[in-house]
Each structure stands twice: as C-alpha cells, then as structure tokens.
Biopython code that builds the backbone (N, CA, C, O; Angstrom):
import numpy as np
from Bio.PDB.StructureBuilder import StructureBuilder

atoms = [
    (1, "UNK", "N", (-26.733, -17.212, -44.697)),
    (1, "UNK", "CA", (-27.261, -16.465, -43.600)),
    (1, "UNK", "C", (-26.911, -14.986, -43.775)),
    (1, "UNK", "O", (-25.744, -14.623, -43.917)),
    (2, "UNK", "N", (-27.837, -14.229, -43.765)),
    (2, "UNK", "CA", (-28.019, -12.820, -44.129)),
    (2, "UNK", "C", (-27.639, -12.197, -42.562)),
    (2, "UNK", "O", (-27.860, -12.916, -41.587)),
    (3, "UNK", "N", (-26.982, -10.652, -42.357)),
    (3, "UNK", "CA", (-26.911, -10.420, -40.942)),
    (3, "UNK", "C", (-28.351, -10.377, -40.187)),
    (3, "UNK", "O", (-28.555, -10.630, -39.000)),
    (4, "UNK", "N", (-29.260, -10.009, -41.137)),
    (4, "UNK", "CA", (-30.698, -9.767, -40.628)),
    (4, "UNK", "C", (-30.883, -10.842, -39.612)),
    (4, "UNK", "O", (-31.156, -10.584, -38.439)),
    (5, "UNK", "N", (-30.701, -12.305, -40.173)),
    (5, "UNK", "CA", (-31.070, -13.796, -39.438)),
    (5, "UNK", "C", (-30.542, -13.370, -37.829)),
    (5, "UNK", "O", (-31.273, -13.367, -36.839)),
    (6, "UNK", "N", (-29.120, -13.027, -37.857)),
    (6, "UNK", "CA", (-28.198, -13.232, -36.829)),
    (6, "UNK", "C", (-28.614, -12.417, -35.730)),
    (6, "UNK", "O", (-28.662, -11.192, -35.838)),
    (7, "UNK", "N", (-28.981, -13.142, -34.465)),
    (7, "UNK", "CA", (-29.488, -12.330, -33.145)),
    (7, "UNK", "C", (-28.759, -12.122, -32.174)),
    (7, "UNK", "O", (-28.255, -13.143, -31.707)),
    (8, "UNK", "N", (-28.477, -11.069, -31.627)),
    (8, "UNK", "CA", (-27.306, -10.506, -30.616)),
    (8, "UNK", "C", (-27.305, -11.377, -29.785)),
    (8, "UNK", "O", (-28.331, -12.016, -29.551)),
    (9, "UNK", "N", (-26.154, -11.603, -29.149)),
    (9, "UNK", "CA", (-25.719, -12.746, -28.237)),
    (9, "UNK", "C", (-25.629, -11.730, -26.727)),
    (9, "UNK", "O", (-24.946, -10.714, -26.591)),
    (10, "UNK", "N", (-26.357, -12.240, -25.908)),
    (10, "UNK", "CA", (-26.422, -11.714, -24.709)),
    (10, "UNK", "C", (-25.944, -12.578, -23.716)),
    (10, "UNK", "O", (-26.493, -13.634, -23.402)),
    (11, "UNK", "N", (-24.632, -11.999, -23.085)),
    (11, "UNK", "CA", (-24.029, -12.645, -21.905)),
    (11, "UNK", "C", (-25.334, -13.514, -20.986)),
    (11, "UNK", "O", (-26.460, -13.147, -20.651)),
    (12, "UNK", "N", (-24.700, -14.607, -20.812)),
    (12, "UNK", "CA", (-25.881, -15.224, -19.919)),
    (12, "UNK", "C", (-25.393, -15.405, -18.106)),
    (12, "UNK", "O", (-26.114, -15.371, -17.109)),
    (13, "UNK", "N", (-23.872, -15.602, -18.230)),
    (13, "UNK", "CA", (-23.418, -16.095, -16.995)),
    (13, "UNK", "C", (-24.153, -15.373, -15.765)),
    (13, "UNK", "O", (-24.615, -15.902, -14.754)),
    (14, "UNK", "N", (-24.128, -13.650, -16.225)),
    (14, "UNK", "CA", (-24.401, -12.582, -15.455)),
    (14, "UNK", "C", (-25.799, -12.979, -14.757)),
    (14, "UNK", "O", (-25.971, -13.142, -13.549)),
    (15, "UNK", "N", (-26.894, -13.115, -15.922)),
    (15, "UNK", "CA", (-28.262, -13.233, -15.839)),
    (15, "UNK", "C", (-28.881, -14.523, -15.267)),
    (15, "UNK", "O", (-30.044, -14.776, -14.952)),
    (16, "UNK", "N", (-27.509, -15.425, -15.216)),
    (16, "UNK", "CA", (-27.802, -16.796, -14.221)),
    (16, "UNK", "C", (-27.530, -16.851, -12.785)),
    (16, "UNK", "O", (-28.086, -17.741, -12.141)),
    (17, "UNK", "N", (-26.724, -15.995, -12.168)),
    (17, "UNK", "CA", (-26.138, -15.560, -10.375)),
    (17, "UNK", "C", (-27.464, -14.893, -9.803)),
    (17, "UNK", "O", (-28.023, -13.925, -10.319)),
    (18, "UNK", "N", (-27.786, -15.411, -8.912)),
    (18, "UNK", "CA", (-29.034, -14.886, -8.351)),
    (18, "UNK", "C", (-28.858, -13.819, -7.432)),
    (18, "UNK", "O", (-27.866, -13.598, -6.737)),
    (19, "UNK", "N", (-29.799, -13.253, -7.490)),
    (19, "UNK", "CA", (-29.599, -11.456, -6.834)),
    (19, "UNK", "C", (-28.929, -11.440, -5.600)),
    (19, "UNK", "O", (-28.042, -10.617, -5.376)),
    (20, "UNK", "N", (-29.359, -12.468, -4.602)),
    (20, "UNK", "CA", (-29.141, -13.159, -3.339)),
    (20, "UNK", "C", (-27.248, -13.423, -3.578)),
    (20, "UNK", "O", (-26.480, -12.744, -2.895)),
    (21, "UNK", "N", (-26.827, -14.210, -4.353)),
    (21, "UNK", "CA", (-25.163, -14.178, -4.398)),
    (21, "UNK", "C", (-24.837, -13.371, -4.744)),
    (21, "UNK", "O", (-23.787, -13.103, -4.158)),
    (22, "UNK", "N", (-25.215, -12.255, -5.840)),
    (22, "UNK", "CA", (-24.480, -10.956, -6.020)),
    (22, "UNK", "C", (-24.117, -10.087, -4.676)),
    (22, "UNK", "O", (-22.996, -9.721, -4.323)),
    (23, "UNK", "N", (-25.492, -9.836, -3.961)),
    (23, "UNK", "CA", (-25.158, -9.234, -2.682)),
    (23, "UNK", "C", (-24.741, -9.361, -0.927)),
    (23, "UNK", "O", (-24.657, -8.666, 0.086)),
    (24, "UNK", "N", (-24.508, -11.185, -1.553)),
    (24, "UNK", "CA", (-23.560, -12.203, -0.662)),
    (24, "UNK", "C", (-21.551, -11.403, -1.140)),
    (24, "UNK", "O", (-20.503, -11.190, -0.529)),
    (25, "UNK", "N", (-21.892, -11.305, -2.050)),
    (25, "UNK", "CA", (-20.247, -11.156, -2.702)),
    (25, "UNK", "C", (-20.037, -9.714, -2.389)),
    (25, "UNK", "O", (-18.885, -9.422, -2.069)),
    (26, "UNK", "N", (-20.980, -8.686, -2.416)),
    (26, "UNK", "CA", (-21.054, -7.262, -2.144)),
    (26, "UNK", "C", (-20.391, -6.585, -0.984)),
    (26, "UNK", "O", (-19.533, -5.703, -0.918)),
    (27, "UNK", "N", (-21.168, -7.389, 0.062)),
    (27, "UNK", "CA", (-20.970, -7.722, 1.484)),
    (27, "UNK", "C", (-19.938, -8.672, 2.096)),
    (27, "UNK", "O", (-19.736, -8.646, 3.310)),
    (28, "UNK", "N", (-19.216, -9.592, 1.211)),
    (28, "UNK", "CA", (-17.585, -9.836, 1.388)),
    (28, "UNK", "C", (-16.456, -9.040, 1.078)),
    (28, "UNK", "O", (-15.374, -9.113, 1.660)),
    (29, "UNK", "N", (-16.812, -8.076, -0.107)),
    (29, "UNK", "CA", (-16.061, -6.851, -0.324)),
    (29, "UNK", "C", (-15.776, -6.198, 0.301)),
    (29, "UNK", "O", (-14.656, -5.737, 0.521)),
    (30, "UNK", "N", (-17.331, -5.880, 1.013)),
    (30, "UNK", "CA", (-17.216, -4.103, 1.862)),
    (30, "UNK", "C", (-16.305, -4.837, 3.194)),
    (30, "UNK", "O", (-15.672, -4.192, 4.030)),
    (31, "UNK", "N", (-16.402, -6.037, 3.152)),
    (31, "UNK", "CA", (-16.294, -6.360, 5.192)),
    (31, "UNK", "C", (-14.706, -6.003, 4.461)),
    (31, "UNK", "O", (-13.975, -5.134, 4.936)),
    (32, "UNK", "N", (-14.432, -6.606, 3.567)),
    (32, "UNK", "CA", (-12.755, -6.841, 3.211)),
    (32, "UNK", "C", (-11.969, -5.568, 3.294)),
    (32, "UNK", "O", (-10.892, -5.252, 3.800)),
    (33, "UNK", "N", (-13.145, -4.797, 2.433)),
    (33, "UNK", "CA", (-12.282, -3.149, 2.268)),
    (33, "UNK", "C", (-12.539, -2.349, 3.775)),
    (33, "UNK", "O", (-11.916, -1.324, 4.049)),
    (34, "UNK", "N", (-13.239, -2.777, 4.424)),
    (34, "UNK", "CA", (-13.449, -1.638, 5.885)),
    (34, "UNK", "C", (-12.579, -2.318, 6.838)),
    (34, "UNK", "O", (-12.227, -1.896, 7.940)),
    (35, "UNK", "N", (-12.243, -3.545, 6.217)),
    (35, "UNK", "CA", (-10.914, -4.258, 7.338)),
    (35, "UNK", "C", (-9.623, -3.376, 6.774)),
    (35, "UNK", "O", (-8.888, -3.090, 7.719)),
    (36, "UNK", "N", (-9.217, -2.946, 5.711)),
    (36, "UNK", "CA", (-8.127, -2.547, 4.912)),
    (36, "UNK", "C", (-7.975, -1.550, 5.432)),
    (36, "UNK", "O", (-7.088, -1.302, 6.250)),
    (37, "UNK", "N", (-9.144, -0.530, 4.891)),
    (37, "UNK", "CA", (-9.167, 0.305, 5.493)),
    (37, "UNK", "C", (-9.077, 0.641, 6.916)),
    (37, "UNK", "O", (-8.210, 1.509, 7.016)),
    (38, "UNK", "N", (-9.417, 0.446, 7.706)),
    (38, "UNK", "CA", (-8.511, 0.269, 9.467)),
    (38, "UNK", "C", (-7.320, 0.062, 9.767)),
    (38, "UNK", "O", (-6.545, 0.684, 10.492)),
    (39, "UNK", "N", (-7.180, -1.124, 8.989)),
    (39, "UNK", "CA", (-5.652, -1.519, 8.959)),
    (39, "UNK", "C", (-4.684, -0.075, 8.651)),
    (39, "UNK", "O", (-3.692, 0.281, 9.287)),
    (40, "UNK", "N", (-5.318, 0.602, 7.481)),
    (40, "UNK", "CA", (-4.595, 2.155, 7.240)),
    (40, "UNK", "C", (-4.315, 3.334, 7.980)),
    (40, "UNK", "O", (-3.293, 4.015, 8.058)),
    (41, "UNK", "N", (-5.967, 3.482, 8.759)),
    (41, "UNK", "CA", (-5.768, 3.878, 9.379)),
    (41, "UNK", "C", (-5.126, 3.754, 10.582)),
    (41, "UNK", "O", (-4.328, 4.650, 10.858)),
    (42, "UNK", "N", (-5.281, 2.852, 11.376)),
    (42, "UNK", "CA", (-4.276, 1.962, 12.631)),
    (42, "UNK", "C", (-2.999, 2.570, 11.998)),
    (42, "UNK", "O", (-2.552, 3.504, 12.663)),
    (43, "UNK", "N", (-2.335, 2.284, 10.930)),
    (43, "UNK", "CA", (-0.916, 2.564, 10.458)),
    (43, "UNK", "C", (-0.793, 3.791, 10.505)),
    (43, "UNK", "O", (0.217, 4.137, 11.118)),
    (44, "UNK", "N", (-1.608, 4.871, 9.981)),
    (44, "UNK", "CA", (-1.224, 6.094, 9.518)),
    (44, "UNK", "C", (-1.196, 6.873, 11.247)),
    (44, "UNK", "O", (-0.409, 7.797, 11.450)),
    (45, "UNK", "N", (-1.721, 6.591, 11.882)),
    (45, "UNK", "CA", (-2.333, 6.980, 13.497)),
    (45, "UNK", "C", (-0.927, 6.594, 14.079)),
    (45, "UNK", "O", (-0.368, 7.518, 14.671)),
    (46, "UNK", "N", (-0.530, 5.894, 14.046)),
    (46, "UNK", "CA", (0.657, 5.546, 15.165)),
    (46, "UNK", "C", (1.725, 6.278, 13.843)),
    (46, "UNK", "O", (2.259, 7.364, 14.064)),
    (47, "UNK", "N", (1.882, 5.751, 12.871)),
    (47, "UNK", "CA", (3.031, 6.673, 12.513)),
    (47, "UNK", "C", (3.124, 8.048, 12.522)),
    (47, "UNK", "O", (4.199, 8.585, 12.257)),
    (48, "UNK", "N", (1.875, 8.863, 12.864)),
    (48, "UNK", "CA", (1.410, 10.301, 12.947)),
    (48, "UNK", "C", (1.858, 10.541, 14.522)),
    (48, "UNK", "O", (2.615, 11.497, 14.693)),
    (49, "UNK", "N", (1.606, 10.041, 15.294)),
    (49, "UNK", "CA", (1.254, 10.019, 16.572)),
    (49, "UNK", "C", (0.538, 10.509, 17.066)),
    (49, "UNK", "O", (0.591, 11.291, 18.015)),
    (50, "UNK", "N", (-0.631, 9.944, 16.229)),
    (50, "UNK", "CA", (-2.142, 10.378, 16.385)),
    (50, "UNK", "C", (-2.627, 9.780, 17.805)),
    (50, "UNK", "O", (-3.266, 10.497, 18.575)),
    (51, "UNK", "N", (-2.316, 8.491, 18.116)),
    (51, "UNK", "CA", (-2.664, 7.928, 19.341)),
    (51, "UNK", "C", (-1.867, 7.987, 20.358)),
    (51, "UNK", "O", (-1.881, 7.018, 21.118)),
    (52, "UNK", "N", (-1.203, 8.819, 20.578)),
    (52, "UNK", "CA", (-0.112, 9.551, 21.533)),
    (52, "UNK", "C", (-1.212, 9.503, 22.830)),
    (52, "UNK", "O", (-1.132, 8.631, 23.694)),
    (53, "UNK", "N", (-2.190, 10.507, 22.840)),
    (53, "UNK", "CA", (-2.796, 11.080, 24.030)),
    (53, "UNK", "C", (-3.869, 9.893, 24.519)),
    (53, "UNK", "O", (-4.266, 9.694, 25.667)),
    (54, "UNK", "N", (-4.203, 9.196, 23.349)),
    (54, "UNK", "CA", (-4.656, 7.839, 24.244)),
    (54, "UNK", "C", (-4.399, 7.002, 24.680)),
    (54, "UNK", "O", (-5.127, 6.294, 25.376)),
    (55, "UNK", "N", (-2.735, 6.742, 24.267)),
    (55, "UNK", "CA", (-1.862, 6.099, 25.100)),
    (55, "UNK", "C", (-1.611, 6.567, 26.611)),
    (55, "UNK", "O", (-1.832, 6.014, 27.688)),
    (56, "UNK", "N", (-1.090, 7.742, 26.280)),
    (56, "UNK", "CA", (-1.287, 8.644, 27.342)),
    (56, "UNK", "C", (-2.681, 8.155, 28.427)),
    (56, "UNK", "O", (-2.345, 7.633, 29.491)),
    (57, "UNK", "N", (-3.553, 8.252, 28.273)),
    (57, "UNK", "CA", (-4.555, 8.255, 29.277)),
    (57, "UNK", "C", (-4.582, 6.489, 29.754)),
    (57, "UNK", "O", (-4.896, 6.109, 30.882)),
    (58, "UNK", "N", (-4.305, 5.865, 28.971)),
    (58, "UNK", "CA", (-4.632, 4.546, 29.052)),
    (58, "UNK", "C", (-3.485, 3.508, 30.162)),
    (58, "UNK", "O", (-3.565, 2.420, 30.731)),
    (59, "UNK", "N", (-2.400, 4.667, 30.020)),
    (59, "UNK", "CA", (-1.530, 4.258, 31.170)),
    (59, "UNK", "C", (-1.430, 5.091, 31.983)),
    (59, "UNK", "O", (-0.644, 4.672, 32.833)),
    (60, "UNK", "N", (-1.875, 6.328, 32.298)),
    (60, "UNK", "CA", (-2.489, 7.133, 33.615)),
    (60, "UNK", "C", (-3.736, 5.915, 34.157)),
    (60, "UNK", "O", (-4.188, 5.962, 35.301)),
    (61, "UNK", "N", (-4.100, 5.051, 33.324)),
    (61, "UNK", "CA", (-5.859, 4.685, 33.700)),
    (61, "UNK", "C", (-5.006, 3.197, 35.043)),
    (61, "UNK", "O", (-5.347, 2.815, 36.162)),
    (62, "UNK", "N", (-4.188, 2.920, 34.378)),
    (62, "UNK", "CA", (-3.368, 1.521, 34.991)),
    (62, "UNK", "C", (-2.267, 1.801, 35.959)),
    (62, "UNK", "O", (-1.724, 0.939, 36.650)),
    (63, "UNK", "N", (-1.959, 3.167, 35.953)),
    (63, "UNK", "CA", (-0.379, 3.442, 36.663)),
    (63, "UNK", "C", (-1.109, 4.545, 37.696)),
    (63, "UNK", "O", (-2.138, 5.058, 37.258)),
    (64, "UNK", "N", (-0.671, 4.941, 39.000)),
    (64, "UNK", "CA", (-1.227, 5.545, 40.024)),
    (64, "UNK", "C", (0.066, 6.761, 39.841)),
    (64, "UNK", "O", (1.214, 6.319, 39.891)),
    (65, "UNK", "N", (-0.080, 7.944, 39.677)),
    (65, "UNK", "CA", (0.684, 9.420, 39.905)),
    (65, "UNK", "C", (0.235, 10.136, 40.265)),
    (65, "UNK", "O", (-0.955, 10.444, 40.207)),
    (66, "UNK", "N", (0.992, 10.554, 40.692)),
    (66, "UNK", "CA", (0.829, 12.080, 41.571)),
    (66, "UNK", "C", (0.352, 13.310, 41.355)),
    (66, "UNK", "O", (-0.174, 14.244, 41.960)),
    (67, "UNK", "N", (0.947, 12.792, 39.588)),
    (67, "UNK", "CA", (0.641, 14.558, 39.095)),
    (67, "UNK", "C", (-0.980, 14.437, 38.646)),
    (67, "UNK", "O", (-1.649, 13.409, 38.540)),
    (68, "UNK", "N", (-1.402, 15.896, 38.409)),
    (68, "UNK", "CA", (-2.773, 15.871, 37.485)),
    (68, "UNK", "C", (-2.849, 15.069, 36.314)),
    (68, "UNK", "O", (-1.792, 14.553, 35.950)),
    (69, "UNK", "N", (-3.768, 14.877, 35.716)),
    (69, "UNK", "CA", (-4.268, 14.057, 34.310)),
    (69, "UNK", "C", (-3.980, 15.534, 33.425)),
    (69, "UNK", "O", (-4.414, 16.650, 33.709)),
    (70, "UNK", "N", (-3.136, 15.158, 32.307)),
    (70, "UNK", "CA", (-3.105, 16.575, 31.483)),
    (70, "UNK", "C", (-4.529, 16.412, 30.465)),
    (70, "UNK", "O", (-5.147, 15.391, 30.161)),
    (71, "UNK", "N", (-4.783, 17.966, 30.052)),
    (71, "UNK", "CA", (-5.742, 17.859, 29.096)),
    (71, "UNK", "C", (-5.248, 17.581, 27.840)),
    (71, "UNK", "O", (-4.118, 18.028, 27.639)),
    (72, "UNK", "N", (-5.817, 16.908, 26.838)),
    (72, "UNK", "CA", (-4.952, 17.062, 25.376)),
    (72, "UNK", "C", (-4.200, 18.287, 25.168)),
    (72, "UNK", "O", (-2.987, 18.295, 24.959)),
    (73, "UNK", "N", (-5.105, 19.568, 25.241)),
    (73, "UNK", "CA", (-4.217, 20.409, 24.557)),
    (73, "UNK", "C", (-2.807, 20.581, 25.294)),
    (73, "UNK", "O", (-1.787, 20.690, 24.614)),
    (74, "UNK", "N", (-2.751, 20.608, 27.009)),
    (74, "UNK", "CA", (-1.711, 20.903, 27.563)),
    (74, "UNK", "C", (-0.444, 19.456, 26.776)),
    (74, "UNK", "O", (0.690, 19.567, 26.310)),
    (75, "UNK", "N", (-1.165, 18.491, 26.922)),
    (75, "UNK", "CA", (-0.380, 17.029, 26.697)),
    (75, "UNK", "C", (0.494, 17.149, 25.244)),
    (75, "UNK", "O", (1.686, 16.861, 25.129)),
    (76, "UNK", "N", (-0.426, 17.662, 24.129)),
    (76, "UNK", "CA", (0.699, 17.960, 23.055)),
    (76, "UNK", "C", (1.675, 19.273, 22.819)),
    (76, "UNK", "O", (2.331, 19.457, 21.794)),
    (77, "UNK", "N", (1.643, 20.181, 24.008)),
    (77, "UNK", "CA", (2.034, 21.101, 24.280)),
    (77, "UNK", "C", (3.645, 20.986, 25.040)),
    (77, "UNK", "O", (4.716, 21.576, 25.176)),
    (78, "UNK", "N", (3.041, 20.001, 25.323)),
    (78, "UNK", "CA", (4.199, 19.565, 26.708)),
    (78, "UNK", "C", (5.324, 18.668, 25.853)),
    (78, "UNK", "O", (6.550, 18.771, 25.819)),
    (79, "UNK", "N", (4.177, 17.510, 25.004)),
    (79, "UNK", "CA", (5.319, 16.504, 23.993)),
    (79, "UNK", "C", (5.864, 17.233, 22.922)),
    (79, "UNK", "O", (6.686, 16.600, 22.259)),
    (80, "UNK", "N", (5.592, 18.615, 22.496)),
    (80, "UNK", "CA", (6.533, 19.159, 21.225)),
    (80, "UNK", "C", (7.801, 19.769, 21.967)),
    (80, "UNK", "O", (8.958, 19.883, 21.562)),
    (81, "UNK", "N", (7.103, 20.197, 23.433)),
    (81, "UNK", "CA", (8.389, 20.999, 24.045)),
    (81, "UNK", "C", (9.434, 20.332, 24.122)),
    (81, "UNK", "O", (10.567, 20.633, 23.747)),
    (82, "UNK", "N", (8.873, 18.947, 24.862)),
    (82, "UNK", "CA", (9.812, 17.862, 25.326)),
    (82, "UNK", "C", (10.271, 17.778, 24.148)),
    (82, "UNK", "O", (11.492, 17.879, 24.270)),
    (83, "UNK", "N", (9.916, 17.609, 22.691)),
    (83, "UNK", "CA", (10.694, 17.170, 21.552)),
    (83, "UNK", "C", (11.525, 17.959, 21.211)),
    (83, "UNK", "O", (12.592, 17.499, 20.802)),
    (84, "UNK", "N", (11.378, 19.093, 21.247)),
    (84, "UNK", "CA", (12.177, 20.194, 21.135)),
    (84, "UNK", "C", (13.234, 20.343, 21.610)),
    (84, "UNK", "O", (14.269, 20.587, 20.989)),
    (85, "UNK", "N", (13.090, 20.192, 22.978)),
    (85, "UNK", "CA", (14.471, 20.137, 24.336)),
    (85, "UNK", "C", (15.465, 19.133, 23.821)),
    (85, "UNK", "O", (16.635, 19.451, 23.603)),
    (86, "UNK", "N", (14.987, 17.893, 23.622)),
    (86, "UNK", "CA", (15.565, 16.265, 23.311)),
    (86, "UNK", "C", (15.128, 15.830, 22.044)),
    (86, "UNK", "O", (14.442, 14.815, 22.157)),
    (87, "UNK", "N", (15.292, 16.286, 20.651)),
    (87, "UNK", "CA", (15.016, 15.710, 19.926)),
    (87, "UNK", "C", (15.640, 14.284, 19.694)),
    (87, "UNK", "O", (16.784, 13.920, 19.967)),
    (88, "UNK", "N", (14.351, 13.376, 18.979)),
    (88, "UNK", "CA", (14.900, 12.067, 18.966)),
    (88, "UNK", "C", (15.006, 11.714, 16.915)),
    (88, "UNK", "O", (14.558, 12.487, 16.069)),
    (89, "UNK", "N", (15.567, 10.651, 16.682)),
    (89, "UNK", "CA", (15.108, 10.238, 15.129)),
    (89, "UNK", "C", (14.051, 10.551, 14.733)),
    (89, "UNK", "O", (13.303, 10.926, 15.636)),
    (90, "UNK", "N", (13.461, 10.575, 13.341)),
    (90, "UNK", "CA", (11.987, 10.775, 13.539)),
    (90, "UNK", "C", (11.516, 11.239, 11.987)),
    (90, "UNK", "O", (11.839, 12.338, 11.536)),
    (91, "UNK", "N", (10.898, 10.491, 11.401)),
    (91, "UNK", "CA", (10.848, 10.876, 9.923)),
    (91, "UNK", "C", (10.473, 12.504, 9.213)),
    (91, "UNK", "O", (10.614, 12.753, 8.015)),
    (92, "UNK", "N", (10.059, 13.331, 10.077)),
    (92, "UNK", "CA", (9.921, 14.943, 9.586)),
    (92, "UNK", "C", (10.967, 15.361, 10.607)),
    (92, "UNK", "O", (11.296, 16.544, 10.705)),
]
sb = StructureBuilder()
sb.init_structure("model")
sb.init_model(0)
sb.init_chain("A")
sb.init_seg("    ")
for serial, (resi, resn, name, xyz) in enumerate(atoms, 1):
    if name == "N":
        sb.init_residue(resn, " ", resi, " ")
    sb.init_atom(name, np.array(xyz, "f"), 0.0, 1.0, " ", f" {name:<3s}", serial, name[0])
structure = sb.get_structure()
C-alpha cells in the first residue's frame, strides 16, 4: 500500500451528535455558568457591601421609624462616618 491508496480518517463521533443535542448541551452550560456566575456575584456584593443600602431599605420596608428614609447617597455617607467613629474588623 502506497500513501497515495491511504484516505484521511475523519473523526466520525462529532458528525454522528445531532445538531439538536449539541445545542441541548450548549444550553446546560450557559444555565450552569449564569448560575456560577451569580453565585459570584451574590459573594463579591455582600463581601463589598454592595447590598448594604438594600438591606437598608428592605428593613425600613418591615420595621415602622420615625426617622426619614435616607437617600443612598446620604446612607453611605452616614455608614463611612459611623465606620469611622467605631471602627469594626474588616478586611481593608
């Protein structure tokens, strides 16, 4: 057998999965990675204290006070002071 005879061998497994399961499997990925991804973000947000001021509102929304509803800007204005006055542990 001369190389001439010999005919390239072409993966078949690929060319046997029908278009329909490739983009069944596509769409288990993305759901997987946009769950991950949340999950990151969720983490990076509370360890930031990114969700500070919606905590904030969410127990003004359930708890009855006296005082005004602060606006964000006053609200992180108020929590650096307070941090400032009383610093607590705190990774930075």
């Amino acid at each position: 057998m001369s190389h001439g005879d010999v005919s390239p061998t072409v993966p078949v497994a690929h060319s046997m999965v029908s278009p329909r399961k490739r983009v069944g499997w596509l769409v288990a990925c993305g759901g997987r990675l946009v769950a991950c991804g949340s999950g990151i973000r969720w983490y990076l947000r509370e360890l930031m204290g990114d969700s500070s001021y919606a905590r904030y509102l969410a127990h003004r929304a359930t708890h009855s006070e006296p005082t005004p509803l602060l606006s964000e800007r006053d609200f992180w204005r108020q929590k650096h002071r307070d941090d400032a006055v009383s610093p607590r542990s705190r990774c930075c």
